[in-house]
N, C-alpha and C positions, 0 to 999 in steps of 0.2 A: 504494500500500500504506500502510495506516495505521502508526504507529508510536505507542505509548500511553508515556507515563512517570508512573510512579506513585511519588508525592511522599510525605514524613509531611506530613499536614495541621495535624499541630498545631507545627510547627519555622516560627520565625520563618525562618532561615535558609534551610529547605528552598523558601521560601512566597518567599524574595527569588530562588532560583535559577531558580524557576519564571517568573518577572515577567519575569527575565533570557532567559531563554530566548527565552519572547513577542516579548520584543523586537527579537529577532533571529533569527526566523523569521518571516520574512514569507510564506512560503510555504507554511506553517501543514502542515508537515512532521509537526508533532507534537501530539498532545491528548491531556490530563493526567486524572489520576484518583488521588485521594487514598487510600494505605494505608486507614483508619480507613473510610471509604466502602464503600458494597454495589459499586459497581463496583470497586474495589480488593479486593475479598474474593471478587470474581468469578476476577478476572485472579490472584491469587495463589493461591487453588485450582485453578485450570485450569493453572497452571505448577506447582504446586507448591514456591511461594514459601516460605518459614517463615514463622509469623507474625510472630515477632519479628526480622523482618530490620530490618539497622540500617543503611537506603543506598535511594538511587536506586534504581529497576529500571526499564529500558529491555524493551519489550516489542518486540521486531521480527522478521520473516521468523520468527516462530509460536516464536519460542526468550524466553527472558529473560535479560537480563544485568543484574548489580548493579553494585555497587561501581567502583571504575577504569572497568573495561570499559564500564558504563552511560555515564560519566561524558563518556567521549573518544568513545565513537558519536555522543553526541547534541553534543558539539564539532564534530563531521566534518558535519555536518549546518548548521549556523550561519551565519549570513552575516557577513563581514568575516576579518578573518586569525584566526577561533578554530578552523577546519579543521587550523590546522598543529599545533593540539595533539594531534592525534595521533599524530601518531610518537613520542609518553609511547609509545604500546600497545608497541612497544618495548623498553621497562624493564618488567626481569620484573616480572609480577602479585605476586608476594609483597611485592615494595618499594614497589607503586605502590598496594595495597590499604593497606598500612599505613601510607601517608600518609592514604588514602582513612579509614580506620578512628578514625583521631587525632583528625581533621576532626568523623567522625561524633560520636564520643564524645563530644567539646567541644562540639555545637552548641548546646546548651539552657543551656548554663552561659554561651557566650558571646553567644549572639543571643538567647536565652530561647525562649517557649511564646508560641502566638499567644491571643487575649483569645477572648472569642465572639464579639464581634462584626468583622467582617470588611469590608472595601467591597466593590463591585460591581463587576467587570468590562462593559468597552462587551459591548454583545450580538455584536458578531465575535468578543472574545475566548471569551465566555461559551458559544458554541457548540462552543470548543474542549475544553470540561470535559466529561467522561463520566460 
Protein backbone atom coordinates (compact mmCIF):
# COMPACT_ATOMS: atom_id res chain seq x y z
CA UNK A 1 0.00 0.00 0.00
CA UNK A 2 1.34 3.36 -0.93
CA UNK A 3 1.43 5.93 1.76
CA UNK A 4 1.93 9.75 0.08
CA UNK A 5 3.05 12.77 2.52
CA UNK A 6 2.40 15.90 1.40
CA UNK A 7 5.03 18.53 2.35
CA UNK A 8 4.93 22.62 1.87
CA UNK A 9 7.30 22.92 -0.88
CA UNK A 10 8.37 26.07 -0.28
CA UNK A 11 9.56 25.44 3.88
CA UNK A 12 13.16 25.02 4.06
CA UNK A 13 12.21 23.01 7.07
CA UNK A 14 9.56 21.12 5.72
CA UNK A 15 12.13 20.28 2.58
CA UNK A 16 14.96 19.19 5.45
CA UNK A 17 12.18 16.61 7.16
CA UNK A 18 11.41 15.26 3.94
CA UNK A 19 15.41 14.41 3.04
CA UNK A 20 15.06 13.15 6.66
CA UNK A 21 12.75 10.94 6.17
CA UNK A 22 14.57 9.44 2.71
CA UNK A 23 16.86 8.79 4.61
CA UNK A 24 15.60 6.46 6.71
CA UNK A 25 13.38 4.71 4.65
CA UNK A 26 14.97 2.44 2.93
CA UNK A 27 12.02 0.73 2.14
CA UNK A 28 10.79 3.44 0.34
CA UNK A 29 7.59 3.16 2.51
CA UNK A 30 6.73 6.51 1.53
CA UNK A 31 6.41 9.15 -1.75
CA UNK A 32 6.10 12.72 -1.35
CA UNK A 33 4.19 15.34 -3.13
CA UNK A 34 4.35 18.93 -2.44
CA UNK A 35 1.05 21.00 -1.10
CA UNK A 36 1.78 23.81 -3.89
CA UNK A 37 1.92 20.92 -6.66
CA UNK A 38 -1.04 19.41 -9.02
CA UNK A 39 -0.42 16.37 -7.30
CA UNK A 40 -0.85 17.80 -3.85
CA UNK A 41 -4.12 19.72 -5.00
CA UNK A 42 -5.08 16.39 -6.29
CA UNK A 43 -4.78 14.48 -2.98
CA UNK A 44 -6.05 17.58 -0.98
CA UNK A 45 -9.27 17.80 -2.92
CA UNK A 46 -9.85 14.16 -2.96
CA UNK A 47 -9.59 14.29 1.00
CA UNK A 48 -10.77 17.38 1.58
CA UNK A 49 -7.79 18.90 2.98
CA UNK A 50 -8.12 23.00 3.45
CA UNK A 51 -6.01 24.79 1.54
CA UNK A 52 -4.52 26.49 3.99
CA UNK A 53 -3.55 23.72 6.13
CA UNK A 54 -0.55 24.53 8.08
CA UNK A 55 1.39 20.62 8.71
CA UNK A 56 2.25 17.53 7.21
CA UNK A 57 -0.45 15.39 5.80
CA UNK A 58 0.14 11.72 5.87
CA UNK A 59 -2.03 10.11 3.39
CA UNK A 60 -2.63 6.36 4.28
CA UNK A 61 -5.24 3.38 4.23
CA UNK A 62 -7.45 6.03 1.98
CA UNK A 63 -7.83 8.44 5.36
CA UNK A 64 -5.48 11.67 5.81
CA UNK A 65 -3.90 12.63 8.85
CA UNK A 66 -2.12 16.16 9.61
CA UNK A 67 -0.44 17.55 12.38
CA UNK A 68 0.98 15.20 15.41
CA UNK A 69 -0.87 12.33 14.19
CA UNK A 70 0.81 12.66 10.47
CA UNK A 71 3.98 13.22 12.30
CA UNK A 72 4.27 9.96 14.64
CA UNK A 73 2.77 7.47 11.79
CA UNK A 74 5.33 8.30 9.57
CA UNK A 75 7.86 7.86 12.91
CA UNK A 76 6.34 4.29 13.31
CA UNK A 77 7.34 3.68 9.90
CA UNK A 78 11.33 4.79 10.20
CA UNK A 79 14.10 2.64 10.57
CA UNK A 80 16.29 2.85 13.66
CA UNK A 81 14.69 3.74 17.23
CA UNK A 82 12.28 6.69 15.77
CA UNK A 83 9.25 3.97 15.81
CA UNK A 84 9.28 4.43 19.77
CA UNK A 85 8.08 7.87 19.16
CA UNK A 86 5.17 6.82 19.07
CA UNK A 87 3.79 6.20 22.14
CA UNK A 88 3.61 10.63 21.89
CA UNK A 89 0.16 9.24 20.12
CA UNK A 90 -0.55 8.80 23.78
CA UNK A 91 -0.50 12.50 24.81
CA UNK A 92 -3.68 13.99 24.10
CA UNK A 93 -3.83 15.43 20.47
CA UNK A 94 -4.78 18.92 21.95
CA UNK A 95 -1.16 19.10 23.78
CA UNK A 96 0.60 17.25 21.19
CA UNK A 97 -0.98 19.60 18.01
CA UNK A 98 0.14 22.58 20.00
CA UNK A 99 3.60 21.62 20.09
CA UNK A 100 2.99 20.54 16.47
CA UNK A 101 1.27 24.16 15.61
CA UNK A 102 4.29 26.39 17.50
CA UNK A 103 6.64 24.38 15.28
CA UNK A 104 4.41 25.12 12.24
CA UNK A 105 4.04 28.65 12.97
CA UNK A 106 7.85 29.40 13.46
CA UNK A 107 9.12 27.59 10.58
CA UNK A 108 9.78 30.30 7.96
CA UNK A 109 10.92 32.71 10.46
CA UNK A 110 13.26 30.04 11.70
CA UNK A 111 14.42 27.99 8.72
CA UNK A 112 13.05 30.42 6.12
CA UNK A 113 11.59 29.84 2.36
CA UNK A 114 13.29 27.68 -0.17
CA UNK A 115 15.12 29.92 -3.32
CA UNK A 116 13.89 28.56 -6.83
CA UNK A 117 16.34 26.97 -7.41
CA UNK A 118 16.45 23.43 -5.84
CA UNK A 119 19.11 20.20 -6.41
CA UNK A 120 18.22 17.17 -7.99
CA UNK A 121 17.43 14.07 -6.24
CA UNK A 122 19.40 10.59 -7.53
CA UNK A 123 16.77 9.03 -9.93
CA UNK A 124 15.61 6.28 -6.95
CA UNK A 125 14.83 9.13 -4.83
CA UNK A 126 13.35 11.12 -7.72
CA UNK A 127 10.80 8.24 -8.50
CA UNK A 128 9.65 8.65 -5.15
CA UNK A 129 8.15 12.32 -5.89
CA UNK A 130 4.52 12.22 -7.32
Amino acid sequence: MQRVILFDGECNFCDANVQFIIKRDPYAHFHFASLQGETGTKFTNKYGIPEDVDSLVLIEKNKAFTKSDAALRIAKKLDGLWHLLFIFILVPRPIRDGVYNYIAKNRYKWFGKKELACSLPSPDVRKRFL
